[in-house]
PAZAPA-4460 file (N, C-alpha, C; in steps of 0.05 Angstrom, whole numbers, plus 32768, in hexadecimal, padded with zeros to 4 digits):
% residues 135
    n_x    n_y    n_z   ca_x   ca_y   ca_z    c_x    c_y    c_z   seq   type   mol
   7FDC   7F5D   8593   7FD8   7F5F   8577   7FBE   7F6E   8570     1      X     A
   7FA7   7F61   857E   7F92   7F6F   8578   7F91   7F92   857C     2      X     A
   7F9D   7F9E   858F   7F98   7FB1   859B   7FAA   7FC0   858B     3      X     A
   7FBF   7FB9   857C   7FD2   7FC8   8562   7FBC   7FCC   8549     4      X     A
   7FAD   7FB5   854B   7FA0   7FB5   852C   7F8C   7FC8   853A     5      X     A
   7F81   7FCC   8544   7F63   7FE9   854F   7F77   800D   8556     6      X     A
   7F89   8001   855E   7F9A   801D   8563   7F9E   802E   8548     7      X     A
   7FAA   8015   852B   7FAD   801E   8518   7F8E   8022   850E     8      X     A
   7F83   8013   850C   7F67   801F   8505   7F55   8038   850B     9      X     A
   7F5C   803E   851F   7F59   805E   852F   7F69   8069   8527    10      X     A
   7F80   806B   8520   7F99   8084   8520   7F89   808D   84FC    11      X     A
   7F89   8078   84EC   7F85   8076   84CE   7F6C   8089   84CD    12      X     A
   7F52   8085   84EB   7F3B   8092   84E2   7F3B   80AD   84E7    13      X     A
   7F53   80B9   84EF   7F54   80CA   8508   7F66   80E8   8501    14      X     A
   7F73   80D4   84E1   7F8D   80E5   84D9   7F84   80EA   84C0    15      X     A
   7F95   8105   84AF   7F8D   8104   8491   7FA7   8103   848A    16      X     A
   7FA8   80FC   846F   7FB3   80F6   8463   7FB5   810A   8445    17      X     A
   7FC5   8124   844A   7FBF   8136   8433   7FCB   8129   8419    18      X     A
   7FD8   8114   8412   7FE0   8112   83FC   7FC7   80F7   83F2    19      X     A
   7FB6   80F7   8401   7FA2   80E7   83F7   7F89   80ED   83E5    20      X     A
   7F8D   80F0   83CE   7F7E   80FF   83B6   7F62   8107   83BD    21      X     A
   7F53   8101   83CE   7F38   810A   83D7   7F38   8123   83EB    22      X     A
   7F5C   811E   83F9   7F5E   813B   8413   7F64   814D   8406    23      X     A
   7F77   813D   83F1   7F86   815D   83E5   7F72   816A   83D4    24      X     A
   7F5D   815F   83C5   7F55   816A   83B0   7F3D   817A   83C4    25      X     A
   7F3A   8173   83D6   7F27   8183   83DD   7F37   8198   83F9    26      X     A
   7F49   819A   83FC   7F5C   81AD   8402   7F63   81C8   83F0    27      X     A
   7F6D   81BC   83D5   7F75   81C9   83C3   7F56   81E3   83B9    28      X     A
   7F44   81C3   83B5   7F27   81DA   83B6   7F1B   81F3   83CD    29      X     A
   7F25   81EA   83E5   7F22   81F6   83FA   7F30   8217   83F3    30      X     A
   7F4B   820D   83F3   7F5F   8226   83ED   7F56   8235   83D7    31      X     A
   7F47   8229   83BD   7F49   8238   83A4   7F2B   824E   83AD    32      X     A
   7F1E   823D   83BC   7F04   8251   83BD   7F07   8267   83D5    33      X     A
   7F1D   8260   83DE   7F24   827B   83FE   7F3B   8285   83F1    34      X     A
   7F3E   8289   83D0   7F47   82A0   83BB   7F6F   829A   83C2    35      X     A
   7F72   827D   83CB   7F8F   826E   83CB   7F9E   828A   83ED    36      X     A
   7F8A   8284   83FF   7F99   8296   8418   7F95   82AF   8410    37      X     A
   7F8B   82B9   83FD   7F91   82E3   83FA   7F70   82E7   8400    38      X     A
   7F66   82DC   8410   7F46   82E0   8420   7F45   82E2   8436    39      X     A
   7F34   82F4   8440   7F2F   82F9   8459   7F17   82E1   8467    40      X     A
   7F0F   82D3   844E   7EF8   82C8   845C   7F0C   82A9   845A    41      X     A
   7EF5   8294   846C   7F04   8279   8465   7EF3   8265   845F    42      X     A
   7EFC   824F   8454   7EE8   823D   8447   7EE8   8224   8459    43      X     A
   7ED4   8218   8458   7ED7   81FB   8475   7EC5   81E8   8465    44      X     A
   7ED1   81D5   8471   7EC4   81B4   846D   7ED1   819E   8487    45      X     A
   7EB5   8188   8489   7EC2   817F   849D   7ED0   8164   8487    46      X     A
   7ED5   8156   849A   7EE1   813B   8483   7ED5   8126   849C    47      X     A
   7EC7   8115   847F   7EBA   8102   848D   7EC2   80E3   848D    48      X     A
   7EBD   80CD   8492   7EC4   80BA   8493   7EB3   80AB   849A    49      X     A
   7EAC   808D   848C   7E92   8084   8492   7E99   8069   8493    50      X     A
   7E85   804C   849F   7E96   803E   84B4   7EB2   8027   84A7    51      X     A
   7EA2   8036   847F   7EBC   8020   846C   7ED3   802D   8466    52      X     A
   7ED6   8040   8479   7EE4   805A   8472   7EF0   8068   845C    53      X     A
   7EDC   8062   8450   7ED7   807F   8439   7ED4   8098   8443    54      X     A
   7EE3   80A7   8438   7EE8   80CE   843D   7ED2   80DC   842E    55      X     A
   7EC9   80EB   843B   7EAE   80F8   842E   7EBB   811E   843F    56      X     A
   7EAB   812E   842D   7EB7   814C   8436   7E9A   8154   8435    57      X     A
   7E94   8163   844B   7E74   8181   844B   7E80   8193   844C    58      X     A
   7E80   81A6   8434   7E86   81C0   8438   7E73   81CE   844C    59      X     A
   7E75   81DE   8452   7E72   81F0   8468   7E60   820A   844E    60      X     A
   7E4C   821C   8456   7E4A   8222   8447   7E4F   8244   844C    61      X     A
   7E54   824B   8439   7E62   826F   843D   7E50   8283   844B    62      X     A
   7E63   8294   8451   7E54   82A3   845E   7E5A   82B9   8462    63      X     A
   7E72   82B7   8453   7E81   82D9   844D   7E90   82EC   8466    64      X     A
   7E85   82DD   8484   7E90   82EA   8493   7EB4   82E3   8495    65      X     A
   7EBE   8307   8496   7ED6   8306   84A0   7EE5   82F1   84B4    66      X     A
   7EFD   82DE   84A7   7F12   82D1   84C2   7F02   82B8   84D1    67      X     A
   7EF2   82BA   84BF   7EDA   829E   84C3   7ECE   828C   84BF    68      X     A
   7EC8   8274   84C0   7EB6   8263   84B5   7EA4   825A   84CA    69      X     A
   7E8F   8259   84C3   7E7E   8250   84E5   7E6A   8236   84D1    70      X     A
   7E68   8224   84E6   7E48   820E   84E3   7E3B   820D   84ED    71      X     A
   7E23   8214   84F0   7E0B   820B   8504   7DFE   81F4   84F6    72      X     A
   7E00   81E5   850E   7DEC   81CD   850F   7E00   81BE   851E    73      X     A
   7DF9   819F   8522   7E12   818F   8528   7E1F   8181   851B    74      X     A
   7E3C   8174   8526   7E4C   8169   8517   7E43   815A   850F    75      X     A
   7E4B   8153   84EC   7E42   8138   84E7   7E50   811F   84EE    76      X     A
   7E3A   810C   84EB   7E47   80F4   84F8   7E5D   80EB   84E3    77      X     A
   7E6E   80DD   84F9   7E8A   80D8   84E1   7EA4   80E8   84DE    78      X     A
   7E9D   8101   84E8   7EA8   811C   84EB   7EC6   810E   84F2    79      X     A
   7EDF   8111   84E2   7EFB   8112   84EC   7F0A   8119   84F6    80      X     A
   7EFC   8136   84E2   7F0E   8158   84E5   7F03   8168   84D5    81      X     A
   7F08   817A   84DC   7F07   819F   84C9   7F16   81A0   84C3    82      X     A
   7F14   81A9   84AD   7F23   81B7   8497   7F1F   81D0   848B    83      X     A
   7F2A   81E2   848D   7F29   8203   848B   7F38   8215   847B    84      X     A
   7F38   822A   8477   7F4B   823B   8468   7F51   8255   847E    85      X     A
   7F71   8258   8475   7F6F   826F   8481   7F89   8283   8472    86      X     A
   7F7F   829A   8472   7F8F   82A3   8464   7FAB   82AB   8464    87      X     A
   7FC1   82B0   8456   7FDD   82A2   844E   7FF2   82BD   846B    88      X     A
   7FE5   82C3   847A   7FF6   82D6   8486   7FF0   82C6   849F    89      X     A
   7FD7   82B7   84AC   7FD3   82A3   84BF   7FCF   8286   84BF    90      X     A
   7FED   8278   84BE   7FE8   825B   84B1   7FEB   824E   84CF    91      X     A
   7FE3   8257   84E3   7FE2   824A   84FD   7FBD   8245   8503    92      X     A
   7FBE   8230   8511   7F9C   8230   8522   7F94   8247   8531    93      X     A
   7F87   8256   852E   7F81   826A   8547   7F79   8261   855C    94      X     A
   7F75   826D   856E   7F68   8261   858F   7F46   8258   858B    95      X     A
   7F3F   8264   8576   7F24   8258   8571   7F1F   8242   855F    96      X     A
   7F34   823D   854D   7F38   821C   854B   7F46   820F   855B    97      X     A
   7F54   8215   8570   7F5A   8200   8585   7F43   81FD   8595    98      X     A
   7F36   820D   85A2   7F16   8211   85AA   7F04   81FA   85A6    99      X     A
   7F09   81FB   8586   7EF4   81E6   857A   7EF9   81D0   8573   100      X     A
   7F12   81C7   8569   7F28   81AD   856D   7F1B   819D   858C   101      X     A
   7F1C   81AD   859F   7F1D   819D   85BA   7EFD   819D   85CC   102      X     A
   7EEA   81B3   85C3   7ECC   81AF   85BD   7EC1   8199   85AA   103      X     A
   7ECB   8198   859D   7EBA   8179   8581   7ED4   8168   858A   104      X     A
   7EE8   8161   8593   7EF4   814F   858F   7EFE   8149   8577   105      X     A
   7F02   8153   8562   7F12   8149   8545   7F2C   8164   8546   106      X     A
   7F3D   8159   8534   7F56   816B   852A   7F41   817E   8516   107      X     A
   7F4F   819B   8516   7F47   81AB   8506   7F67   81B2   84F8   108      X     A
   7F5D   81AC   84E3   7F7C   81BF   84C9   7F6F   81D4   84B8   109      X     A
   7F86   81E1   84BC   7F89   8200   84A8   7F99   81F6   8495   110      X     A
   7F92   8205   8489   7F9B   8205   846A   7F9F   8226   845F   111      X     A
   7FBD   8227   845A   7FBA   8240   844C   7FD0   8234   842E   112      X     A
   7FD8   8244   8423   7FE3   8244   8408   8006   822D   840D   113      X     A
   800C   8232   8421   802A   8232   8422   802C   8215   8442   114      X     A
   8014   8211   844C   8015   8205   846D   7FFE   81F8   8468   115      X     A
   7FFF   81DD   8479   7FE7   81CA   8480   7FEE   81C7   8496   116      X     A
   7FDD   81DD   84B2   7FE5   81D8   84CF   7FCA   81C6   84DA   117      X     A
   7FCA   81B7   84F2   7FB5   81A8   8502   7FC0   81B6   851A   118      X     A
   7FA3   81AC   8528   7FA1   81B8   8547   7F8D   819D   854F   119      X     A
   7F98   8194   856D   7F87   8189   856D   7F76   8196   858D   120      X     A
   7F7A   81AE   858F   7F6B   81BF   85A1   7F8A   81C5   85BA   121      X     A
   7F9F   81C3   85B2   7FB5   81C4   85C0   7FCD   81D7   85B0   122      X     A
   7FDE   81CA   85B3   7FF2   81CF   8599   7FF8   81CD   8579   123      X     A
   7FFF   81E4   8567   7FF5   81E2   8551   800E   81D6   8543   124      X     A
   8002   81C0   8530   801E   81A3   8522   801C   81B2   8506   125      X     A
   802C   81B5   84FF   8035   81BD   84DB   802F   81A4   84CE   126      X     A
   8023   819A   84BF   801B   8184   84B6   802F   8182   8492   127      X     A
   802F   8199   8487   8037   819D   8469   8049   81BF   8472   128      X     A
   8059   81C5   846B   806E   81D6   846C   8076   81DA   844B   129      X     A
   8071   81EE   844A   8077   81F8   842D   805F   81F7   840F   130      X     A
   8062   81F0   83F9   804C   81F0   83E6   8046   81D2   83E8   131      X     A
   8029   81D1   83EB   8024   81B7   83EF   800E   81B2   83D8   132      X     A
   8005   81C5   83C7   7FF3   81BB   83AC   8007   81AC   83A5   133      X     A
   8012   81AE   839B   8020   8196   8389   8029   8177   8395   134      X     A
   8021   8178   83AB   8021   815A   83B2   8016   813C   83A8   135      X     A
***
């Protein structure tokens, strides 16, 4: 019994939940500022979680480089996952978010206009298939 109730407690810290008004809205913000997928550049935040698990987001801050979002410094503590944009012709992880999925240990999701894919440094899961603002 015990070991069900910590499993669920891990899976819950571990997973997002896009129809949960704090992922989506800052998804939706993600997408609107990487111009809804018709950008070359991409927008990032990690998603945080803290030990009463409350969701907290750090944007990442711009940097204009092409097919990119980079952070220097380290992960913050709490860190779940990345969250990214990419634009609407590549709604898959590239090999450099599987890279970094399995270097930090958290799932990284893309986000483009039409797909909510995760990687968790392996194989890339379709999470949302089709228009998912309106969720």
């Amino acid at each position: 019994m015990t070991l069900n109730i910590v499993i669920a407690v891990l899976l819950s810290f571990t997973s997002i939940d896009v129809r949960d008004p704090v992922v989506h809205g800052v998804m939706k913000d993600l997408l609107r500022h990487g111009r809804f997928g018709m950008s070359n550049t991409e927008e990032a935040a990690f998603l945080i979680r803290n030990a009463a698990g409350a969701t907290f987001f750090l944007h990442w801050p711009g940097d204009g480089e092409l097919n990119q979002a980079t952070w220097n410094g380290p992960i913050p503590k709490g860190t779940v996952a990345i969250v990214h944009t990419h634009p609407n012709y590549l709604p898959l992880p590239s090999n450099r978010d599987n890279r970094v999925a399995r270097a930090v240990e958290v799932p990284v999701y893309v986000i483009t206009r039409t797909r909510i894919t995760r990687t968790d440094g392996d194989k890339p899961m379709v999470v949302v298939d089709g228009d998912w603002s309106g969720l």
